[in-house]
PyMOL commands that place a pseudoatom at each C-alpha (Angstrom):
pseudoatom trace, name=CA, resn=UNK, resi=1, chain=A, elem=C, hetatm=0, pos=[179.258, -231.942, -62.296]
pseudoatom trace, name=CA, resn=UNK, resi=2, chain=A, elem=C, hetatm=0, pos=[178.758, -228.364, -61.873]
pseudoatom trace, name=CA, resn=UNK, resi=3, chain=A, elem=C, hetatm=0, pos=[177.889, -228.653, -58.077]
pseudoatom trace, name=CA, resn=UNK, resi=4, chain=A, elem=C, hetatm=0, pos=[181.015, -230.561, -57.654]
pseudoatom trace, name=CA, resn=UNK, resi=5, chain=A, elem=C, hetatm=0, pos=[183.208, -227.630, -59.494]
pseudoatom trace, name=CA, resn=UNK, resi=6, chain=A, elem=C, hetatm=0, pos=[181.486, -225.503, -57.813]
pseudoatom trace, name=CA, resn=UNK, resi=7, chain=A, elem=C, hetatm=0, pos=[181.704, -227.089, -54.122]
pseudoatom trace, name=CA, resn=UNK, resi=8, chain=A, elem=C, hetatm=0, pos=[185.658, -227.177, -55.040]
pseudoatom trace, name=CA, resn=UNK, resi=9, chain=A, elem=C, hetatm=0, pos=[185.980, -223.328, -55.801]
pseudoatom trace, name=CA, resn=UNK, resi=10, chain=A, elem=C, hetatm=0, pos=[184.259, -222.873, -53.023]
pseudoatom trace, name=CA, resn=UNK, resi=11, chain=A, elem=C, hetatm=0, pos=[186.640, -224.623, -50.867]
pseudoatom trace, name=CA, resn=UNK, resi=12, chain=A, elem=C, hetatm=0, pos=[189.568, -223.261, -52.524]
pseudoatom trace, name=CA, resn=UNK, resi=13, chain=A, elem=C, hetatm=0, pos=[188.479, -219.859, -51.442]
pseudoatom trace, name=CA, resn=UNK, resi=14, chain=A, elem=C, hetatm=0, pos=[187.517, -220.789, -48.123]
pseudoatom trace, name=CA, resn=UNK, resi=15, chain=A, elem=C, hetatm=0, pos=[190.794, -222.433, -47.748]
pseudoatom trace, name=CA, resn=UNK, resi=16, chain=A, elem=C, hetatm=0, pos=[192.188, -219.350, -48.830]
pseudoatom trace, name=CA, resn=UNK, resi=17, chain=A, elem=C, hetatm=0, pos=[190.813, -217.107, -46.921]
pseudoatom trace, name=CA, resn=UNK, resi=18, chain=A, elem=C, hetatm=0, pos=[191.533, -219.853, -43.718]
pseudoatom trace, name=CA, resn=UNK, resi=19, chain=A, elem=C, hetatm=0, pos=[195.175, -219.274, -44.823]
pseudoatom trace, name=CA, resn=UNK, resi=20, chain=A, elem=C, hetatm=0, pos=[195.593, -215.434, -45.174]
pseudoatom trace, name=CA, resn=UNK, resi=21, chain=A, elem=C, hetatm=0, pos=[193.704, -215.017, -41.726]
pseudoatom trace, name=CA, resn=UNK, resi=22, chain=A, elem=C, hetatm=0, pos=[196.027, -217.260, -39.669]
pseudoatom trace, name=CA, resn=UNK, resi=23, chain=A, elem=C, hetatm=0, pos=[198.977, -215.792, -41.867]
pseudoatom trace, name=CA, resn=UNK, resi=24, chain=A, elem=C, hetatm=0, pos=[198.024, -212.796, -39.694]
pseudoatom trace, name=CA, resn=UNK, resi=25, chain=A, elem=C, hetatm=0, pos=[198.368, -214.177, -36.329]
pseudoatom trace, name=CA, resn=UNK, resi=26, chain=A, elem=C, hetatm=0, pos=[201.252, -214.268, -34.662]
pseudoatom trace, name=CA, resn=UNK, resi=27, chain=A, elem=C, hetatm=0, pos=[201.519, -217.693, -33.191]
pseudoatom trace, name=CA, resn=UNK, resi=28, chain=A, elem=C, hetatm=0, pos=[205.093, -217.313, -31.239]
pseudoatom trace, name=CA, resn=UNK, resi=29, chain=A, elem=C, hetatm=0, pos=[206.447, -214.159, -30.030]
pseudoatom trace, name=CA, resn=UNK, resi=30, chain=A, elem=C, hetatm=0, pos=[210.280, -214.032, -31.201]
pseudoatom trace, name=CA, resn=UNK, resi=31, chain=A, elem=C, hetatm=0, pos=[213.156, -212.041, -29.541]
pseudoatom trace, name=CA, resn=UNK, resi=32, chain=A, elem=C, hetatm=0, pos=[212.549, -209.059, -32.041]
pseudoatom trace, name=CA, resn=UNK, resi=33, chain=A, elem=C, hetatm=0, pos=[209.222, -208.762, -30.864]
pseudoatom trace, name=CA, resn=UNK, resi=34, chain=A, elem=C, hetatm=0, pos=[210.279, -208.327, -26.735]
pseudoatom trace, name=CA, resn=UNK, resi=35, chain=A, elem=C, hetatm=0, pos=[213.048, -205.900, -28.084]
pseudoatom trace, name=CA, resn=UNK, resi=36, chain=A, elem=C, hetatm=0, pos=[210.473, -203.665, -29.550]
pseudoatom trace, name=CA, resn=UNK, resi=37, chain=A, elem=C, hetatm=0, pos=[208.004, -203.763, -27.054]
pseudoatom trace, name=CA, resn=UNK, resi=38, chain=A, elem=C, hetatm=0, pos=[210.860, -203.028, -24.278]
pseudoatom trace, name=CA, resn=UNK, resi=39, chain=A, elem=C, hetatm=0, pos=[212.305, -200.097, -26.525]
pseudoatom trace, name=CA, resn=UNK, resi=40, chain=A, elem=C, hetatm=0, pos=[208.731, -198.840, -26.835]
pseudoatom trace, name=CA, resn=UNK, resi=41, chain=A, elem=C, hetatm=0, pos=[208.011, -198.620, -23.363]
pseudoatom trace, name=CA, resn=UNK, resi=42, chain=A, elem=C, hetatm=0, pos=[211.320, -197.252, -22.702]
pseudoatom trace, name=CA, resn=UNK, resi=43, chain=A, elem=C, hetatm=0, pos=[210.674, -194.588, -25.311]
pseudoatom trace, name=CA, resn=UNK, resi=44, chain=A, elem=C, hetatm=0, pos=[207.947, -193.378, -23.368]
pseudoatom trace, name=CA, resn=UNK, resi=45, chain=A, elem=C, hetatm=0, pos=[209.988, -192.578, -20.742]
pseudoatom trace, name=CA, resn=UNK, resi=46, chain=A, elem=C, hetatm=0, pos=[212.584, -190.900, -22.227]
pseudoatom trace, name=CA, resn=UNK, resi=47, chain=A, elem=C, hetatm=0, pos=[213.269, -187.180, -21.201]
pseudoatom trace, name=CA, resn=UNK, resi=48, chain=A, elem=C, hetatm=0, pos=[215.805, -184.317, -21.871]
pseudoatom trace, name=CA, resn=UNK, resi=49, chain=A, elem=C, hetatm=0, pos=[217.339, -185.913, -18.313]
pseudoatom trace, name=CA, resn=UNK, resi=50, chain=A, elem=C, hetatm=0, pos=[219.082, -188.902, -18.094]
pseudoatom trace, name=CA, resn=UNK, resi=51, chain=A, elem=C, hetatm=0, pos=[217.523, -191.111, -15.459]
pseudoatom trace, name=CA, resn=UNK, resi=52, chain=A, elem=C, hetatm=0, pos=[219.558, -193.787, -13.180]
pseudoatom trace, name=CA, resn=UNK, resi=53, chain=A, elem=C, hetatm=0, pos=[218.473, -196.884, -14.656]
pseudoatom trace, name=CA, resn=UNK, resi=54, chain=A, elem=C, hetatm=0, pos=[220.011, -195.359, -18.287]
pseudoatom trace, name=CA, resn=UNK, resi=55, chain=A, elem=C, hetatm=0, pos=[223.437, -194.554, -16.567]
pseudoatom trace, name=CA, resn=UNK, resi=56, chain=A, elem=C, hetatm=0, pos=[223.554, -197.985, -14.877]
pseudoatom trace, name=CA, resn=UNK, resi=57, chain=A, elem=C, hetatm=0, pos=[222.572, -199.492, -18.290]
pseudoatom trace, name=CA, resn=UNK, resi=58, chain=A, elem=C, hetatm=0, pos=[224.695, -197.792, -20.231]
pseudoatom trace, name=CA, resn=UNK, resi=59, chain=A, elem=C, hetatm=0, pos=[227.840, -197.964, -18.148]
pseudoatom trace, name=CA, resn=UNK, resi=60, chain=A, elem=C, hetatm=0, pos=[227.147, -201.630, -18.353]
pseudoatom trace, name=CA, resn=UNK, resi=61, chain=A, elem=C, hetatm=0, pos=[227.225, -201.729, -21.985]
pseudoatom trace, name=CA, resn=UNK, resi=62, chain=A, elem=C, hetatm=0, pos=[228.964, -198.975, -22.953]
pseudoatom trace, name=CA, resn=UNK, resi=63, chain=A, elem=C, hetatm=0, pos=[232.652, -200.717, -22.554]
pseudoatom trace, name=CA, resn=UNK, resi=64, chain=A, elem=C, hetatm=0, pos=[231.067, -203.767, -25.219]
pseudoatom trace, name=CA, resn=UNK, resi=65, chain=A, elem=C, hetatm=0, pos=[229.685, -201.165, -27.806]
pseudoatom trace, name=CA, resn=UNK, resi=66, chain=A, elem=C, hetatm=0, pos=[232.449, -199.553, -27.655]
pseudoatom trace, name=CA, resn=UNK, resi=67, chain=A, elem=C, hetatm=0, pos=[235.055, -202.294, -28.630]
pseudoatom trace, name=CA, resn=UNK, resi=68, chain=A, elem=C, hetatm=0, pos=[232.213, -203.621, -31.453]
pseudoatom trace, name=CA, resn=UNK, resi=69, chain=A, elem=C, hetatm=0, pos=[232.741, -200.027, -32.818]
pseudoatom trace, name=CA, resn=UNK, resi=70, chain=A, elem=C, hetatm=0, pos=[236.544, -200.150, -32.816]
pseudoatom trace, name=CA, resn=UNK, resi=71, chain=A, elem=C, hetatm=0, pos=[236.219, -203.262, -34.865]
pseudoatom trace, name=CA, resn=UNK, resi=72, chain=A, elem=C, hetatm=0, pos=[234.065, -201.912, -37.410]
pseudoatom trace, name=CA, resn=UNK, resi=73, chain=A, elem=C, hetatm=0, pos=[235.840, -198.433, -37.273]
pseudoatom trace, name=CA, resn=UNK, resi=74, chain=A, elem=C, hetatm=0, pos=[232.487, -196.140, -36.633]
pseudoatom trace, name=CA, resn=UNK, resi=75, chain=A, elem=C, hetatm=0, pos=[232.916, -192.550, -36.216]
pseudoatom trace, name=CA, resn=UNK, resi=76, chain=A, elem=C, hetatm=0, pos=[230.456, -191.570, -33.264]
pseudoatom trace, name=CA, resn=UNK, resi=77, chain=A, elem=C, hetatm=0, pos=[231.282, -188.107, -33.714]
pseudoatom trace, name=CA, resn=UNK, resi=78, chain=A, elem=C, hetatm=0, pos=[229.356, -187.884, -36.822]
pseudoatom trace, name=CA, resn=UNK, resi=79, chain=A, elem=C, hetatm=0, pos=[226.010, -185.968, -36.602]
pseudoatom trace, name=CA, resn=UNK, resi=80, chain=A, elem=C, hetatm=0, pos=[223.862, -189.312, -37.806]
pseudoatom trace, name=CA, resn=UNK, resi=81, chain=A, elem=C, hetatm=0, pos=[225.964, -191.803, -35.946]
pseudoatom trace, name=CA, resn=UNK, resi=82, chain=A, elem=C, hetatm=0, pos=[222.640, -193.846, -35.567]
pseudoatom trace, name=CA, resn=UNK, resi=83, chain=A, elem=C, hetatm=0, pos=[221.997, -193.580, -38.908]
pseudoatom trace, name=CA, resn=UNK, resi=84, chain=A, elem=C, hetatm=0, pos=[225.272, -195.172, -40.005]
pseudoatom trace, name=CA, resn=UNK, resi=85, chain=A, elem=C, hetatm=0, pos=[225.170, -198.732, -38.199]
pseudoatom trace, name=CA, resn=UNK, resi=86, chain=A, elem=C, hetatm=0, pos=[225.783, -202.293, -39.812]
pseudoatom trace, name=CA, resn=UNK, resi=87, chain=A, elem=C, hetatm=0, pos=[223.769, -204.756, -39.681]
pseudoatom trace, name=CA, resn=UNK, resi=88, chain=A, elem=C, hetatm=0, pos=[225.923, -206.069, -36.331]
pseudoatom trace, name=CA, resn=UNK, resi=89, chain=A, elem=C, hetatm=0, pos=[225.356, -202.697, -34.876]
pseudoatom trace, name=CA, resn=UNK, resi=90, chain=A, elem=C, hetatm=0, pos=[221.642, -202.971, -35.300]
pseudoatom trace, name=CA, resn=UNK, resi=91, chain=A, elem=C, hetatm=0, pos=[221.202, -205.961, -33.869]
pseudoatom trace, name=CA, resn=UNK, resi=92, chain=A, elem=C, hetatm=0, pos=[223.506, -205.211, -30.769]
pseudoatom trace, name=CA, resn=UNK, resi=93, chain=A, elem=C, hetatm=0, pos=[221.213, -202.846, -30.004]
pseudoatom trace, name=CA, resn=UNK, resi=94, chain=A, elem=C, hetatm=0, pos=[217.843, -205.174, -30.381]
pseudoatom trace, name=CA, resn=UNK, resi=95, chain=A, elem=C, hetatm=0, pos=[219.266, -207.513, -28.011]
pseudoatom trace, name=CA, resn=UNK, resi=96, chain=A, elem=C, hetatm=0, pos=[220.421, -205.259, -25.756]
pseudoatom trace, name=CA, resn=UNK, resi=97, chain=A, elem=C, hetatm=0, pos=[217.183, -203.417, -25.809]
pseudoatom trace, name=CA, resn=UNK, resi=98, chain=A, elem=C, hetatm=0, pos=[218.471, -199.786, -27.122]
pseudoatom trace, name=CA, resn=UNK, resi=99, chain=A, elem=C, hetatm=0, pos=[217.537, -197.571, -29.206]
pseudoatom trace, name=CA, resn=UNK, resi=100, chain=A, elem=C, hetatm=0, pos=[220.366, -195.994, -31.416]
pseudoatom trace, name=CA, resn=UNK, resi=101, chain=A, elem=C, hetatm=0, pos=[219.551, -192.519, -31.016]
pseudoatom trace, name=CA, resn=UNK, resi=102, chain=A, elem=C, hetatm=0, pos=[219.115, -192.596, -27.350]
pseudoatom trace, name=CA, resn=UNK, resi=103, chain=A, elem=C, hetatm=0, pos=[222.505, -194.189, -26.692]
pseudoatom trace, name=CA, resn=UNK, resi=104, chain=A, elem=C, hetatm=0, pos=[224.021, -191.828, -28.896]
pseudoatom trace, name=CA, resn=UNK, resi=105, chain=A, elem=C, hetatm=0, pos=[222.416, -188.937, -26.730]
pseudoatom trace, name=CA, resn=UNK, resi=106, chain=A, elem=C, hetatm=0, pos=[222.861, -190.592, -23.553]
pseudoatom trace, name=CA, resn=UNK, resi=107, chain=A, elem=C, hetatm=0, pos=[226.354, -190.761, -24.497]
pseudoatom trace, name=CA, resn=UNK, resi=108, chain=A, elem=C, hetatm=0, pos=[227.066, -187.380, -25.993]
pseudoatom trace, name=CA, resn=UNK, resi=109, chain=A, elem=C, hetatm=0, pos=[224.845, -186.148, -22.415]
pseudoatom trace, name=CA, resn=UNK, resi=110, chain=A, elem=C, hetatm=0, pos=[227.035, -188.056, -20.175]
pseudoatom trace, name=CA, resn=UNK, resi=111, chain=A, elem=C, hetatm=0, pos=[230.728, -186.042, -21.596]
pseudoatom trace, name=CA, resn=UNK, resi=112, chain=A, elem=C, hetatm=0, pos=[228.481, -183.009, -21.643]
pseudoatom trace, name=CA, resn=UNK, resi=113, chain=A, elem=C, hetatm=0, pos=[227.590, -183.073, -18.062]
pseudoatom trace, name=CA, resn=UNK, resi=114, chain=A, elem=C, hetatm=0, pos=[231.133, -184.410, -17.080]
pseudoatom trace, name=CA, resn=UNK, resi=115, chain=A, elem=C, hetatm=0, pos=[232.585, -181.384, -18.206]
pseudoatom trace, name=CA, resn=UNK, resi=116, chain=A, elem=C, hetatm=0, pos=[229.569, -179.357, -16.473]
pseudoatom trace, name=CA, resn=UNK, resi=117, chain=A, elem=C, hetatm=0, pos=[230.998, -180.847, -13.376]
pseudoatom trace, name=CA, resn=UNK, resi=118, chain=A, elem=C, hetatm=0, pos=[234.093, -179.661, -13.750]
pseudoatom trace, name=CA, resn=UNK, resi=119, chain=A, elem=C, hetatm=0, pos=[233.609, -176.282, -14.947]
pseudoatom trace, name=CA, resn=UNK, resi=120, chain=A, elem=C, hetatm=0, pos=[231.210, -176.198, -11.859]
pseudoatom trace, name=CA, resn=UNK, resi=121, chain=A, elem=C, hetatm=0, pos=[234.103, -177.364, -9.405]
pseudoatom trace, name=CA, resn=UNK, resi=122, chain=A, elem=C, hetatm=0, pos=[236.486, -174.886, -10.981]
pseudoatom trace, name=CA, resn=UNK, resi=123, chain=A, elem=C, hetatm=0, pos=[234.158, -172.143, -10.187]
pseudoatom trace, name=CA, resn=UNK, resi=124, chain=A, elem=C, hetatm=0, pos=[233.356, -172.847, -6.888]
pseudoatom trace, name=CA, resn=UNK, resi=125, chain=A, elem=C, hetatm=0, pos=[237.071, -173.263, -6.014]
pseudoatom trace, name=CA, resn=UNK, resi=126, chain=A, elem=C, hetatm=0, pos=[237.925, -169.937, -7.649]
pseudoatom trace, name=CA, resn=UNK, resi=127, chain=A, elem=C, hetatm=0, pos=[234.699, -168.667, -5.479]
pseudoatom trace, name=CA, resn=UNK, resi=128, chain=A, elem=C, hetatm=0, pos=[236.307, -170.457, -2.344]
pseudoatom trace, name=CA, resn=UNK, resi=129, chain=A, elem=C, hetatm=0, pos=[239.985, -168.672, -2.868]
pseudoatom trace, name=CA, resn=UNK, resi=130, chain=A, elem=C, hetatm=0, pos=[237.956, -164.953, -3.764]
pseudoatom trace, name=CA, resn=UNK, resi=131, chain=A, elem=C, hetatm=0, pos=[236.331, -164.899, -0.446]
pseudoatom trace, name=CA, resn=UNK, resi=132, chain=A, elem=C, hetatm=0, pos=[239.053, -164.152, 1.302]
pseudoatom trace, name=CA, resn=UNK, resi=133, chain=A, elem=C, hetatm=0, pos=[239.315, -161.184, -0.515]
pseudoatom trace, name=CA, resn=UNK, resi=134, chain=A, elem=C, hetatm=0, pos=[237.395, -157.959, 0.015]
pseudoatom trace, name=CA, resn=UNK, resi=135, chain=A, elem=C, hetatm=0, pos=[238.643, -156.428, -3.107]
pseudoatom trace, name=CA, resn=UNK, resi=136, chain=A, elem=C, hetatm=0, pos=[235.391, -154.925, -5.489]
pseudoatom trace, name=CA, resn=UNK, resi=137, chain=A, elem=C, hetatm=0, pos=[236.830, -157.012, -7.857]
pseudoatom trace, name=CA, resn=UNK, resi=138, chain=A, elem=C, hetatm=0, pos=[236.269, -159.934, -6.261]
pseudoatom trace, name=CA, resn=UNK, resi=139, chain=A, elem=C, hetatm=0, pos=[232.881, -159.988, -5.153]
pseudoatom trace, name=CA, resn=UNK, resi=140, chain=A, elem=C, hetatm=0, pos=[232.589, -159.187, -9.308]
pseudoatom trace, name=CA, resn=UNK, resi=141, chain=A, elem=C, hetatm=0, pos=[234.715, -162.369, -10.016]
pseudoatom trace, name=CA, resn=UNK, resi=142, chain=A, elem=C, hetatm=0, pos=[232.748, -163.885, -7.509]
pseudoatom trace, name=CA, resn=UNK, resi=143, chain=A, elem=C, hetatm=0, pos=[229.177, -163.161, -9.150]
pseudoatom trace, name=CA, resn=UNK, resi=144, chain=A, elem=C, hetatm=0, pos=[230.417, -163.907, -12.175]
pseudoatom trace, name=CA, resn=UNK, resi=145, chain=A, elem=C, hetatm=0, pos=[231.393, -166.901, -11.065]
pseudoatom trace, name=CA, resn=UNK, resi=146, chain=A, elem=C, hetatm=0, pos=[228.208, -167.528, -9.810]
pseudoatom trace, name=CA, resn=UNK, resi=147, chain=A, elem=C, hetatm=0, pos=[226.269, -166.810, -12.961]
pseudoatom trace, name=CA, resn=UNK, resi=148, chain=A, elem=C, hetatm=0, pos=[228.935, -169.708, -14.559]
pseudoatom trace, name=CA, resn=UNK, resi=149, chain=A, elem=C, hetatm=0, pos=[227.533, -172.096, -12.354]
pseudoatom trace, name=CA, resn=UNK, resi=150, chain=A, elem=C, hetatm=0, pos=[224.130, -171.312, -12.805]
pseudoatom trace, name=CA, resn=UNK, resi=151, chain=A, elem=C, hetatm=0, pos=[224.131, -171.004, -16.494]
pseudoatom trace, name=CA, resn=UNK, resi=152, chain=A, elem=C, hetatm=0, pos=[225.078, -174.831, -16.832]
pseudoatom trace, name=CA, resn=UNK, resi=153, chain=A, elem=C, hetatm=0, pos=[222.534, -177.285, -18.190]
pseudoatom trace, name=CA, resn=UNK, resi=154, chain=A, elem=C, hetatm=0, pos=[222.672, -180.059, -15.248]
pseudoatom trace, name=CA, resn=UNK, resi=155, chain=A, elem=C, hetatm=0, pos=[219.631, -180.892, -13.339]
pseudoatom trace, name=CA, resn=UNK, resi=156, chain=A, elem=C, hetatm=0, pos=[220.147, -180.903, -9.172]
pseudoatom trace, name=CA, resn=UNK, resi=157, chain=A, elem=C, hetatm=0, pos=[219.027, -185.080, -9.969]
pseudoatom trace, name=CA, resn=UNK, resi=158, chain=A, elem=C, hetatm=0, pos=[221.407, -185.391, -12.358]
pseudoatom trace, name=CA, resn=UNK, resi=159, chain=A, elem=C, hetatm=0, pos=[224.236, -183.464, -10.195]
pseudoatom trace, name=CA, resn=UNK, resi=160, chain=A, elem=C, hetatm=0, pos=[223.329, -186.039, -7.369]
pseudoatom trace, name=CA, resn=UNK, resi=161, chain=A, elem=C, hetatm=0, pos=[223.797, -189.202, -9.819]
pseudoatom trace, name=CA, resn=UNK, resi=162, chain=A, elem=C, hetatm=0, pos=[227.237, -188.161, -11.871]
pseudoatom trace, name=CA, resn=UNK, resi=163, chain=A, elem=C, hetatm=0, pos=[229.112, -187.064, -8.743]
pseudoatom trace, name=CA, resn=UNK, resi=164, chain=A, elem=C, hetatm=0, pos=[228.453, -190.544, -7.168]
pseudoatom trace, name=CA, resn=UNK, resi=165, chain=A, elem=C, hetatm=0, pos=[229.641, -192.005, -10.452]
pseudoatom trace, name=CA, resn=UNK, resi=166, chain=A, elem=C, hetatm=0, pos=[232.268, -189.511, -11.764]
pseudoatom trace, name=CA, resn=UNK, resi=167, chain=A, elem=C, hetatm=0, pos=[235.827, -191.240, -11.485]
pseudoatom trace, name=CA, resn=UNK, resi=168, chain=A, elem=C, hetatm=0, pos=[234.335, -194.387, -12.926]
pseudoatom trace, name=CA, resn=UNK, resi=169, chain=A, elem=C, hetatm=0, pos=[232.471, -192.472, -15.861]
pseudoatom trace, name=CA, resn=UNK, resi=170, chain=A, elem=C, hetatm=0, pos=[236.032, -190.453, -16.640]
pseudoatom trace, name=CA, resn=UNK, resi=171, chain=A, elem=C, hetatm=0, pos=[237.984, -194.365, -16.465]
pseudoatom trace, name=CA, resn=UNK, resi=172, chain=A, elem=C, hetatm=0, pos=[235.482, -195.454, -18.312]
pseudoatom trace, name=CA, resn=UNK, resi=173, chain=A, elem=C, hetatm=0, pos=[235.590, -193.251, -21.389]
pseudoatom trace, name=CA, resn=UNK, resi=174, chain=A, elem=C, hetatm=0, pos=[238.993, -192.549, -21.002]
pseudoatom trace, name=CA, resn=UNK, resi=175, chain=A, elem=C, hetatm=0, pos=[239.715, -196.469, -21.248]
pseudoatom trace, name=CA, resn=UNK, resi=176, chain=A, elem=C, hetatm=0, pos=[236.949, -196.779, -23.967]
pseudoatom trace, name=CA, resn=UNK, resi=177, chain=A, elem=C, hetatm=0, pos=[236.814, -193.759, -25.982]
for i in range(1, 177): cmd.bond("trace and resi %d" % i, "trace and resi %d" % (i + 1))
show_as sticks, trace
zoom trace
């Protein structure tokens, strides 16, 4: 009688223990799971820069995002933007295999560097009309119109990839704000 309560405690706890260790594994990968390991490895490659596969993305998705956040009336101008996502939002993101924070910056990057552009283009015109002049002055304007364009935060690969893309960054956030 005691062998046979015993023998059946026994079991129990191997049984147990059978059923916490396979509670462990991870018999099916889900959706979730490819997310994260795609926004991990993405992560790694993140830099200050935005790359050309990150434009491409986001141009691609940007127009969808931006309509989902017109619908659930998100200000994007707030300081913790990424912070302040539904449930919706956060799962947008998951399947589309972003992370919040570096759309957000990607984003906020991409208006930065448009207006780099033209600040740059403004200078080198105003540099292209002083030439002609032999004026003191204007080999001052010049310079200092010189240090304007070199003071800018764009990178020559980033230069390169925005002024192939310009007009149809400017439509795009002008048509999707």
């Amino acid at each position: 009688m005691v062998k046979q309560n015993i023998r059946r405690v026994m079991a129990f706890v191997c049984a147990a223990i059978i059923i916490a260790v396979i509670s462990k594994c991870q018999t099916v990968e889900t959706s979730w799971h490819r997310a994260d390991n795609a926004i991990s490895t993405k992560r790694d490659k993140y830099t200050k820069d935005i790359s050309l596969e990150e434009l491409n993305t986001f141009i691609k998705h940007w127009p969808e995002f931006s309509k989902l956040v017109l619908k659930n009336n998100i200000d994007l101008s707030a300081q913790n933007a990424s912070q302040n996502l539904n449930w919706k939002m956060k799962l947008w993101f998951i399947y589309h295999h972003w992370e919040a924070q570096r759309f957000f910056y990607v984003r906020q990057r991409l208006i930065k560097l448009l207006e780099e552009i033209k600040v740059r283009r403004e200078a080198q015109n105003i540099i292209a009309h002083l030439q002609k002049n032999k004026e003191v002055v204007a080999s001052q304007m010049i310079e200092l119109q010189k240090k304007r364009i070199q003071s800018q935060d764009i990178t020559p690969n980033e230069l390169v990839m925005l002024t192939s893309k310009e007009n149809e960054l400017r439509k795009m956030f002008k048509q999707y704000p």
